[in-house]
BAFI-792418 format. One record per atom (N, C-alpha, C, O): x, z, y. Coordinates in pm, whole numbers, plus 50000, padded with zeros to 5 digits. Example, Ala and Ser with C-alpha at 12.3 -4.5 7.8 and 13.67 -1.06 7.14 Angstrom:
# residues 2
513195078049431;512305078049550;513205078049670;514245084649668;512855070849775;513675071449894;512905078750003;513415080450114;
This chain:
# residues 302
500845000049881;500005000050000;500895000050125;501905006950133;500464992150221;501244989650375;500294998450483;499094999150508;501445004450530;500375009850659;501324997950794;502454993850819;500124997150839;500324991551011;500015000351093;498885005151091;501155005351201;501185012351302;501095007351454;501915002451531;499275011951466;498955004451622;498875016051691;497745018051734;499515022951712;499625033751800;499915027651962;499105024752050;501655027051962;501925014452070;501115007952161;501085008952283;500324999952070;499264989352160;497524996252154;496924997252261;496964999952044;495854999252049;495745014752024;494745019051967;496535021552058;496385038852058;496755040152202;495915048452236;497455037452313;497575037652404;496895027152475;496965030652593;496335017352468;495875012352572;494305014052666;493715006952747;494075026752605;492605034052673;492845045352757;492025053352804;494185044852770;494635059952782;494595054152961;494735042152985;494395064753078;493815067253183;495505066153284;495845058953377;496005073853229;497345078953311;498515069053215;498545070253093;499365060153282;500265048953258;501285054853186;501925064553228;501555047253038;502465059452991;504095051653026;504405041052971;504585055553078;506555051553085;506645042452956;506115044952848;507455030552990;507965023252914;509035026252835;509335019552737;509945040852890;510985044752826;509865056052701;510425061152604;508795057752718;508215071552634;508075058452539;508975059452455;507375047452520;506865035152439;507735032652372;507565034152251;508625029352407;510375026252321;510285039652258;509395039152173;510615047052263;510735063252225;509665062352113;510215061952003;508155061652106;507615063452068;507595051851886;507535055251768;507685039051952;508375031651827;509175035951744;508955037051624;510615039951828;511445044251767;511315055551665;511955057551562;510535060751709;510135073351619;509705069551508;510165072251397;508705062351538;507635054951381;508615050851322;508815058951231;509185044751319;510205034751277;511245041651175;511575038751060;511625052151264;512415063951206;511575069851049;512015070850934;510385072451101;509335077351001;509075064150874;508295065250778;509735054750896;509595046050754;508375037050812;507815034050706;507765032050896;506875023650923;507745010850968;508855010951022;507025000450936;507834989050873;507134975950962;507834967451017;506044976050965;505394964751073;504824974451179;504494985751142;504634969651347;504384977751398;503784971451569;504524967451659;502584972051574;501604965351648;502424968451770;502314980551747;503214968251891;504144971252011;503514968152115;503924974252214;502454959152141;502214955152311;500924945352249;500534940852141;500584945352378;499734932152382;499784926852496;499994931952606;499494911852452;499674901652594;499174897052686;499394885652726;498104907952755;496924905652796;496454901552927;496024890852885;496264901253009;495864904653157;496144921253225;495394930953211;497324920853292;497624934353351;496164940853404;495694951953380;495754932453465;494424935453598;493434943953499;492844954053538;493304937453335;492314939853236;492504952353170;491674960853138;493984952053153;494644965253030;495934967153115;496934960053108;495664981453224;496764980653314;498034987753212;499214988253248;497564992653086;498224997052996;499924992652939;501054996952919;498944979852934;499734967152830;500724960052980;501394950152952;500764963053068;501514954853206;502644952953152;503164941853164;503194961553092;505334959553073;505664954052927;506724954052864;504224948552888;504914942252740;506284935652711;506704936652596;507224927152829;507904921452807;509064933652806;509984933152725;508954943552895;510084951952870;510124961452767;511184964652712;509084965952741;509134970952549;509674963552468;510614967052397;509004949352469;510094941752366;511904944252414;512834948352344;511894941352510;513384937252547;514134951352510;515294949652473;513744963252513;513774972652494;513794981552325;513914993152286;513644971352278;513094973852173;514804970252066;515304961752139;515444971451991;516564963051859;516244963751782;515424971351732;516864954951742;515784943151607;516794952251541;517794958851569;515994949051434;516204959651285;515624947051123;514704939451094;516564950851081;515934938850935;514874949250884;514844961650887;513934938950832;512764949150754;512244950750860;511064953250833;512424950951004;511354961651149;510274947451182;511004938151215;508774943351184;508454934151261;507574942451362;506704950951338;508054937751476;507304939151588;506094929651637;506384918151669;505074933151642;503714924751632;503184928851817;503144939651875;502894916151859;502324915551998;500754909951951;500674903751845;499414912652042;498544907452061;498544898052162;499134897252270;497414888052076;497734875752180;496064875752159;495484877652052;495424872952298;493984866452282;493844852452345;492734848252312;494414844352414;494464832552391;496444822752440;497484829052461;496354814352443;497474806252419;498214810252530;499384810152494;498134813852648;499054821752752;499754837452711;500764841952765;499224841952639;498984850952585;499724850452473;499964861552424;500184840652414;500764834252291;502334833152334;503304838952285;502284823452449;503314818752530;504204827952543;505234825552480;504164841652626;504274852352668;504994857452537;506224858052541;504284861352412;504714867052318;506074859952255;507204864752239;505574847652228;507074839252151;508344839952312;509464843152273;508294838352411;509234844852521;509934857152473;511124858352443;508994866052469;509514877552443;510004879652310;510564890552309;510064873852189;510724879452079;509954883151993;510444887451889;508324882552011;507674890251920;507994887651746;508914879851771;507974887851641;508064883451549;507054881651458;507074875851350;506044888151525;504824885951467;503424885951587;503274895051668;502884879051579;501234879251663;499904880451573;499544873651478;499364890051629;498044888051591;496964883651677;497144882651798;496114881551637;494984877651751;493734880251654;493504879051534;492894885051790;491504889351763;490654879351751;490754869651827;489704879851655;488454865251727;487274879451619;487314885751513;486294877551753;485124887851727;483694881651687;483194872551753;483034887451570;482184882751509;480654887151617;479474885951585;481194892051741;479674889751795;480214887251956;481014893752024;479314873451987;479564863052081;479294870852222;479694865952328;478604883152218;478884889552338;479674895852398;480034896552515;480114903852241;481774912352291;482834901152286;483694903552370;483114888952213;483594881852231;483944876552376;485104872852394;482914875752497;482904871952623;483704880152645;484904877752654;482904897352667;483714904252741;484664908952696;485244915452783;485274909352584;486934911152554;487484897752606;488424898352685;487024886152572;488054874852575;487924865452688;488794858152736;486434866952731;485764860152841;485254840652769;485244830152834;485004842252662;484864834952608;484214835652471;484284846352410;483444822952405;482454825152299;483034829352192;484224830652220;482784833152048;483744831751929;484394815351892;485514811651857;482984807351920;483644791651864;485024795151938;485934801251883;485074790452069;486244791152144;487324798052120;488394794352167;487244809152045;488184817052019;488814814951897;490004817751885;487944808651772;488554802451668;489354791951690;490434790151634;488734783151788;489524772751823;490814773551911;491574764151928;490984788051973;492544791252039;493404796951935;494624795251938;492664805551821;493604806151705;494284797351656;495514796851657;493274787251594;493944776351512;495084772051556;495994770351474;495344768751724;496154756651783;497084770951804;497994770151720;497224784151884;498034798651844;498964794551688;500184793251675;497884793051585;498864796251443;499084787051464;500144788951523;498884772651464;499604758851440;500924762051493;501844761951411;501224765251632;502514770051700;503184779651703;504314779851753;502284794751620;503294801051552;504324796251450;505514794651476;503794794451342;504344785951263;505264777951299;506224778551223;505374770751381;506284756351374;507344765151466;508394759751501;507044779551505;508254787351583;508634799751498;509034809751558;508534800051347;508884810651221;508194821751316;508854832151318;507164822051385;506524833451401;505404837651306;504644828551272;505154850151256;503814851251179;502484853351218;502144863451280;501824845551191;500614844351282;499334852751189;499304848151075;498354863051209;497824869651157;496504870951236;496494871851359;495254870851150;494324873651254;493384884151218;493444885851096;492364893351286;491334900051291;489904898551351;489614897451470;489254898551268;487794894551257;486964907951339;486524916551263;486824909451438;486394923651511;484924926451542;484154918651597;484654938251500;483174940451528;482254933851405;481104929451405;483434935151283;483024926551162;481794934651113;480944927051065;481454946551111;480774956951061;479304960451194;478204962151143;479374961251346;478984961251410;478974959751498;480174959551525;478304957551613;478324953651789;478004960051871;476814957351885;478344969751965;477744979452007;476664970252104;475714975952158;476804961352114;475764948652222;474704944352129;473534948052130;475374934352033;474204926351925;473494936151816;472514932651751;474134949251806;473954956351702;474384948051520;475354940651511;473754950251431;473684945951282;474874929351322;474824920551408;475884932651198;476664914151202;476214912951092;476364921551006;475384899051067;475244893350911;477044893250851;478054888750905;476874899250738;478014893550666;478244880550608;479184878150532;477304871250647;477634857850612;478084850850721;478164838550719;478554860550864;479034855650974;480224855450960;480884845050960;480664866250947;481944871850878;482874862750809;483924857150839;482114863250707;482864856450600;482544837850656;483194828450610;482084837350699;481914819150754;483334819250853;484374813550820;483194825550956;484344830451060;486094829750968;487144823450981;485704837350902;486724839450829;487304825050748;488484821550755;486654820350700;486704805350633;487504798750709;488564793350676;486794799450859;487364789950932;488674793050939;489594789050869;488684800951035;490324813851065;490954809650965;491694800450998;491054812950819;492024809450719;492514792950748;493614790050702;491884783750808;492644772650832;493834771250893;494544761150896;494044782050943;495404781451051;496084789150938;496904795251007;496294792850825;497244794750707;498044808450791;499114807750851;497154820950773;497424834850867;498174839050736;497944835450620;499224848650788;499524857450712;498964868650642;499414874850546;497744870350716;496834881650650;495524875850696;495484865450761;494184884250653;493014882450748;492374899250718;492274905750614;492114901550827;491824915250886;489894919350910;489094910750945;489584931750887;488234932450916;488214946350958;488424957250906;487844941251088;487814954451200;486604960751242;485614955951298;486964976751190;485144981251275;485684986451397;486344996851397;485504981351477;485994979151625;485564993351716;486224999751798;483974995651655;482795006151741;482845022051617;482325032951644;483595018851489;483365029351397;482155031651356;481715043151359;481405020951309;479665021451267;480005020351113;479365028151043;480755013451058;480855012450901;480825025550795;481195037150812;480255019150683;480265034850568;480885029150465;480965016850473;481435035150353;482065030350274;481375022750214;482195013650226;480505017750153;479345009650052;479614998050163;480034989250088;479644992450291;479684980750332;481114978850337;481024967450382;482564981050327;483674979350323;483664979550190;484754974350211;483544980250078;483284979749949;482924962849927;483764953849913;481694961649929;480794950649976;482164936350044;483014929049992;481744938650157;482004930850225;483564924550241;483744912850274;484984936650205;485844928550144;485794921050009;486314909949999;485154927349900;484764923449783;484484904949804;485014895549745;483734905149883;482844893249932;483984887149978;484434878749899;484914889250135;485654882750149;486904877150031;487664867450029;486734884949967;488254881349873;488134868649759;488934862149691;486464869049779;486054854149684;486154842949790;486564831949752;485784844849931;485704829449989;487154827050078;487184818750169;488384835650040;489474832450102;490644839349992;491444848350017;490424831449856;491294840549781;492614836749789;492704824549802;493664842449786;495314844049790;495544849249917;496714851749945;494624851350003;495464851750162;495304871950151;494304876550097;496154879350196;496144894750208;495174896150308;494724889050399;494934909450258;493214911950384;494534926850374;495494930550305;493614931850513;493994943450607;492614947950685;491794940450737;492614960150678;491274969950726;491714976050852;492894979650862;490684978050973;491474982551058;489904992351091;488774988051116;490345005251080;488725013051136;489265022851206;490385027951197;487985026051306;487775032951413;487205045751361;486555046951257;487525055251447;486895073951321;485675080751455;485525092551484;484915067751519;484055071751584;482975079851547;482685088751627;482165078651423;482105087451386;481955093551238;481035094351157;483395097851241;483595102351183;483905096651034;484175105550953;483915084550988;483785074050872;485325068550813;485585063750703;486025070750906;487145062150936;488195062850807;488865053150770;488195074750752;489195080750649;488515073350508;489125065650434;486995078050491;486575073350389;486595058350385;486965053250279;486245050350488;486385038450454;487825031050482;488015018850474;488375036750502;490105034750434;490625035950267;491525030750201;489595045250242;489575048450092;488595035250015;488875028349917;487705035250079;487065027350012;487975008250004;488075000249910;488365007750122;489694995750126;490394995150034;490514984549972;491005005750000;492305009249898;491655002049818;491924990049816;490405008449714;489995010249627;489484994649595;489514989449483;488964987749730;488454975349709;489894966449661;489744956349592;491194970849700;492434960649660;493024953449793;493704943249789;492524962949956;492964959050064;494104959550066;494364971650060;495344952050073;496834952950099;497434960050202;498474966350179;496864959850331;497544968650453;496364972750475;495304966950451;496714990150553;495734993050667;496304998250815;497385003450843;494864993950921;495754999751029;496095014851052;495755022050958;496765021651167;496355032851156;497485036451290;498605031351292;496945047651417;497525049451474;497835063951503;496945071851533;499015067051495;499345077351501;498765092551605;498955091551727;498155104451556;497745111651646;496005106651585;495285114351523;495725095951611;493995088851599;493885086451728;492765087451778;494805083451796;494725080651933;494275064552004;494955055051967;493445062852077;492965050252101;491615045352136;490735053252172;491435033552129;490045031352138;489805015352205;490635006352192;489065014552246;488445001052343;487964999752490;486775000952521;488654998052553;488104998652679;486784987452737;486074987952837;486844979852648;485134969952627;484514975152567;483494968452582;484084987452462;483374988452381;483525002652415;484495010152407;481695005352478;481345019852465;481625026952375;481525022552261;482035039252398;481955052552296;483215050252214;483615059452143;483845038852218;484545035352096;485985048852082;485965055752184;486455050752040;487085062451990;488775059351920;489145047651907;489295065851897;490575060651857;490635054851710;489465053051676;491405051451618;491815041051490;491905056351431;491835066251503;492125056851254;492345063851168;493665066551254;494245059151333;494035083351203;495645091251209;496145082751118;495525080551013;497405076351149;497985073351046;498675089050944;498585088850821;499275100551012;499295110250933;498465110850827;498845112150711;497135109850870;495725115850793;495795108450644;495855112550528;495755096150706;495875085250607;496945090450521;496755095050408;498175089550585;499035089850475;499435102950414;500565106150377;498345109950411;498455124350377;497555124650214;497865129450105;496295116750265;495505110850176;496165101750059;495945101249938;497015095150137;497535079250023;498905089849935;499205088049817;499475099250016;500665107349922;499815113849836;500175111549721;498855121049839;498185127849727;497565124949659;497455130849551;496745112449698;496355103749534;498065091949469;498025081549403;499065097849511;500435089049469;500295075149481;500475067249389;500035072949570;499705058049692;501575056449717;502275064649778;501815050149684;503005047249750;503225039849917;502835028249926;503625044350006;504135034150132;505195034750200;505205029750312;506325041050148;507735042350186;507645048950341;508615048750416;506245055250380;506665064550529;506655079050466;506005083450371;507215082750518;507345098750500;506375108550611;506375106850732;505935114250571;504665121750620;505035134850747;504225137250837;506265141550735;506735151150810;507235145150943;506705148651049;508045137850941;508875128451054;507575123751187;507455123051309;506785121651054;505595115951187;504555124451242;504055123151353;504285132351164;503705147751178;504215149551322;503425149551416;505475150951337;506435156851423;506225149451573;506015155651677;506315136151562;505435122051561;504885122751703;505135119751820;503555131251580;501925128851674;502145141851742;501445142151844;502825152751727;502835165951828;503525158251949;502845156752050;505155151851946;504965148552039;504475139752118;504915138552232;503365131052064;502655122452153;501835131152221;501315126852324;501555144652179;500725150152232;500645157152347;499755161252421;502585157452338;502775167452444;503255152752553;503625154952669;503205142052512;503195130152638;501985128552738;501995125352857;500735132352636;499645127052694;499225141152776;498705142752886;499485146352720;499445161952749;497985171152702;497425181352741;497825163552625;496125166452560;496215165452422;497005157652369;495375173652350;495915171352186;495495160852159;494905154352245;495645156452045;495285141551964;494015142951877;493615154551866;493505136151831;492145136851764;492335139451618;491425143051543;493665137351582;494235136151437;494165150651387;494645159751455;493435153551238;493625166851201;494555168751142;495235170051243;495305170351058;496655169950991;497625175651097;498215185851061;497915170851227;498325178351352;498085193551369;498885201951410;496675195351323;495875209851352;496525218051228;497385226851231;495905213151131;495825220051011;497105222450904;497255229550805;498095210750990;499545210650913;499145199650725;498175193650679;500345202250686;500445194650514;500085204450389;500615214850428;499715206350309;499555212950198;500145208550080;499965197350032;500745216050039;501285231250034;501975229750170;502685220550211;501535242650240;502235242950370;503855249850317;504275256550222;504475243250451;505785246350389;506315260550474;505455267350530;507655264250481;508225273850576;507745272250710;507005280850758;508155260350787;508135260050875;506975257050959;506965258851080;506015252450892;504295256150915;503875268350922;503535271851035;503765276950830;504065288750822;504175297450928;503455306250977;505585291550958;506415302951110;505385296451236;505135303351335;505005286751225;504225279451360;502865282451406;502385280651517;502215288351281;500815295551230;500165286451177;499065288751128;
């Protein structure tokens, strides 16, 4: 099992108060340290939109390449793309959202349109050894349209696989999903796009987020996302809430003997100090409650 660490980009970019580009580097570095291996870093967005994401180019630049390390930028359309292969990214993902309203207001544009900036995105990843990867968002719900047919989904998805992605992704964007439809609905995807790796990316709005990570595993999902602390959210999408702890997760995946080559303490260590960056605790419990069997030094901490 792969964990993806969107802390970086999609754990910080809701956050109110601008975090230092030297804390961002810092903060990679850490994961990184902790055995996380792909790692979501910036996105390429509109400063004006995500005053968050403004210094993407100096995180990268900021950033040394490491064999085994990919650094993944978001791209939502081909400027956006541009920007990323400049900077070094080594991997892009891009969003295209299964409901045509949040689609506008994340992208300012329909879904057709947005499949169609993927395709010509991966065509030119590719022909630049970049890895081009995409996510299907709001696959589960809309906080606008409400209910997504899953035959949207998976049609969407059909298409998307034409640009030959390195993965294909299904995002509950708003945290409305229960395990029985992530069950379901990758099940489903893995017949109309078989060989390509799927990746789960959920929101713990309320409260769902852990179990239907489990339920991923269980369906034969290859990566999941997960941001450190549970920190994050959507700044288009009401209420929306931060991504699974990656701790949590991988607290979960060490005790059913999940293998993912991160080590669980290092990042523990991690999310306290993201906490003391933001200066507010993190949403992540594992932070609170510590590892079990608690060790010495939990212990001495209470």
């Amino acid at each position: 099992m792969n964990l993806l660490e969107v802390g970086p980009r999609d754990g910080l970019q809701n956050e109110s108060r601008i975090v230092p580009t030297a804390a961002k580097i810092e903060m990679i570095e850490r994961l990184v340290a902790a055995g996380l291996r792909r790692l979501e870093v910036t996105s390429f967005v509109s400063p004006k939109r995500v005053p968050q994401m403004a210094d993407a180019e100096a995180v990268l630049a900021g950033l040394p390449a490491r064999d085994g390390v990919s650094y993944i930028g978001l791209v939502l359309n081909r400027k956006g793309f541009d920007r990323a292969r400049a900077a070094g990214c080594h991997e892009v993902g891009m969003a295209v959202v299964a409901s045509d309203t949040f689609n506008r207001r994340n992208q300012g544009v329909d879904t057709r349109e947005s499949v169609a900036a993927w395709l010509e995105i991966a065509r030119e990843a590719h022909a630049s050894d970049i890895k081009p990867h995409i996510t299907l968002s709001t696959a589960f719900g809309c906080p606008f349209e409400g209910e997504i047919d899953p035959r949207r989904v998976l049609e969407l998805a059909q298409e998307c696989a034409r640009g030959d992605p390195i993965e294909i992704a299904l995002a509950d964007t708003v945290g409305v999903a229960v395990p029985s439809q992530v069950s379901d609905l990758f099940g489903r995807l893995r017949e109309v796009v078989p060989g390509v790796a799927l990746r789960a990316h959920f929101h713990n709005t309320r409260n769902t987020g852990i179990a239907n990570a489990y339920a991923a595993v269980m369906a034969g999902v290859e990566t999941l996302d997960a941001s450190v602390g549970g920190i994050g959210g959507c700044p288009f999408a009401p209420a929306a809430t931060g991504n699974i702890p990656t701790e949590d997760v991988l607290y979960m995946l060490d005790r059913m003997g999940v293998d993912t080559g991160v080590s669980l303490q290092p990042l523990l260590e991690t999310s306290r100090w993201v906490q003391e960056q933001l200066g507010r605790p993190v949403p992540g419990m594992l932070v609170k409650a510590g590892t079990f069997p608690r060790n010495e030094q939990q212990t001495k901490n209470g």
